[in-house]
N, C-alpha and C positions, 0 to 999 in steps of 0.2 A: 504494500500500500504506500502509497507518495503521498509527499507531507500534504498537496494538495489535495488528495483525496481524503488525507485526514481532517483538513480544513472543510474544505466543501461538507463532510457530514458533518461536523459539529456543529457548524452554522445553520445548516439547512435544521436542524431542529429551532436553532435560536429566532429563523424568522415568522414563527410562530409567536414565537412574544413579541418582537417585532410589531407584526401586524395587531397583536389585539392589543393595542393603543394606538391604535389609527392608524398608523405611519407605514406610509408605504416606499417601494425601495425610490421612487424620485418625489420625494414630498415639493408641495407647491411653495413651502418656507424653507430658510434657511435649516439646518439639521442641525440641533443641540451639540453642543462639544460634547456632553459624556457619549455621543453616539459615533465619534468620529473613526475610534479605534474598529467598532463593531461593522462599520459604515465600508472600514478600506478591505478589511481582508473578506466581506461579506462579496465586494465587486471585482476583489481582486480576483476571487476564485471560486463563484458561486457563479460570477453572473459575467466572471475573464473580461473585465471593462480594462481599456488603458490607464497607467499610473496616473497619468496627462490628464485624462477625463476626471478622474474621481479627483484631484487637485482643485480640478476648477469645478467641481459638483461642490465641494466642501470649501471653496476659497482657502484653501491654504498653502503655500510656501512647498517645492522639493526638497528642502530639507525638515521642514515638520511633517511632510508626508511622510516619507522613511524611519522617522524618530517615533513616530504613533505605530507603525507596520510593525517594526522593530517590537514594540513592547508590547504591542496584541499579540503579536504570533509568541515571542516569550509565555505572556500571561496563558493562551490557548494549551502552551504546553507544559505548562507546570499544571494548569487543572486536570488534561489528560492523562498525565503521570502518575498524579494526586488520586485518582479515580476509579486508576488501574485499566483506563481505556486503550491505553495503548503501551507496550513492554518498552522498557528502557533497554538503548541501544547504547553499548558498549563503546 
């Protein structure tokens, strides 16, 4: 399994909570900061958008795009370690 197949299922459960508060994956408003982290690797690898796109969907900077990437997919994987969803690799 590749990290993105790892990603694509954990997300694809999470946009279940996602939607049931409304929010859909191109809201008509700007998209909250705490959703930013959720927001990149949700497009990165659910929905395979350009880094480029989801920058300017979320107005933010290439190097705060990468610094948020950076510590969602960290965070993604210490919960999956944490959870025993996926075996730690030597």
């Amino acid at each position: 399994m590749t990290i993105s197949n790892v990603v694509n299922w954990s997300i694809t459960g999470s946009s279940r909570f996602w939607k049931s508060y409304g929010l859909q994956d191109k809201p008509a408003r700007a998209i909250p900061s705490e959703w930013y982290a959720y927001t990149i690797l949700h497009d990165s690898y659910v929905n395979e958008h350009l880094s480029r796109e989801i920058m300017a969907k979320l107005y933010i900077g290439e190097g705060t795009y990468y610094r948020l990437r950076r510590q969602a997919l960290r965070g993604l994987t210490r919960v999956l370690l944490e959870t025993g969803a996926v075996a730690q690799v030597s």
